[in-house]
N, C-alpha and C positions, 0 to 999 in steps of 0.2 A: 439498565446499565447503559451508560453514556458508548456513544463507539469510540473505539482506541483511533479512529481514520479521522482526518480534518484536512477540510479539502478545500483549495479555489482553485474555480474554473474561470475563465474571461477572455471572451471573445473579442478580435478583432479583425473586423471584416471577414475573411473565410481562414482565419487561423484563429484557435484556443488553443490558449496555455495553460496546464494544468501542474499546481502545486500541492503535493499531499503531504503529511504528515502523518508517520502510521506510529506510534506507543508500543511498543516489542520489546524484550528481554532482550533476544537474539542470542543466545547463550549459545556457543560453538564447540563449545562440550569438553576445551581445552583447559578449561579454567579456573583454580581452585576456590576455596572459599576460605573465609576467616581460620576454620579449622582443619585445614588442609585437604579437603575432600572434593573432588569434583564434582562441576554443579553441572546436573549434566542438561543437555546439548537440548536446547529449544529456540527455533528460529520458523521464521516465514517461509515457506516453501513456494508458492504460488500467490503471485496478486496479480490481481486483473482489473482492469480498467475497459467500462463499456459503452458505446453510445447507442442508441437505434439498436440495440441488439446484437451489434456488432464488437470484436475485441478490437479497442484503439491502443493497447498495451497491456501485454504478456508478461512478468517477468518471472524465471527459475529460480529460488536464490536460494544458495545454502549457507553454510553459518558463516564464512566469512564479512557478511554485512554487516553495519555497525548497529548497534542500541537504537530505536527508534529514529527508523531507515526518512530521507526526506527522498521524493522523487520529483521530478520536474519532467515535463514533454510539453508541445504540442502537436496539434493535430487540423487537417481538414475540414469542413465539411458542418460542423455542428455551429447552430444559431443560437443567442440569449434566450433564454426561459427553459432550453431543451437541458434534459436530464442527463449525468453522467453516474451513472453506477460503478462502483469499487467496491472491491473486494479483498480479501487474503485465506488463506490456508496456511497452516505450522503446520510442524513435523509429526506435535500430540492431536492432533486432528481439531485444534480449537480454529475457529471463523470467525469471520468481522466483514459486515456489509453496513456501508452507506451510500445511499445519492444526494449527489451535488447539483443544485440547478449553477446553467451556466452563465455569464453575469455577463 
């Protein structure tokens, strides 16, 4: 199975910028469906972003996030070729790991 994460990283000089796109329901558990029934509540709980082993960003989220969350940052420190690992956790305990080399 393809991962739901899609990722650029790109370095300039000692700042990378990283853009993900993560594929998520995020269903917030408020919300009904065709037949009037709630569909209930599935969202990402934890993503993390890694470099060197170390966490370059945390986030908590709960179901107010929207449907296939986009995030943007950068960071210090990391050079072209070097690896950045991502991650997620939802609420039903499903996961999603990818690395991104960084360009």
């Amino acid at each position: 199975m393809a991962s739901t994460i899609r990722v650029r990283a790109t370095s300039n000089g000692d700042i990378t910028e990283v853009q993900a796109l993560i594929q998520h329901p995020m269903d917030s558990g408020f919300v009904k469906d065709a037949k009037g029934e709630i569909i209930p509540a599935h969202f990402i709980q934890e993503l993390k972003f890694e470099y060197n082993g170390k966490d370059v960003f945390v986030a908590d989220w709960g179901p107010a996030v929207s449907k296939d969350p986009y995030v943007k940052f950068s960071f210090r420190g990391a050079k072209k070729g070097d690896d950045l690992k991502i991650s997620w956790t939802d609420n039903k305990g499903a996961s999603d790991t990818t690395t991104a080399k960084i360009s």
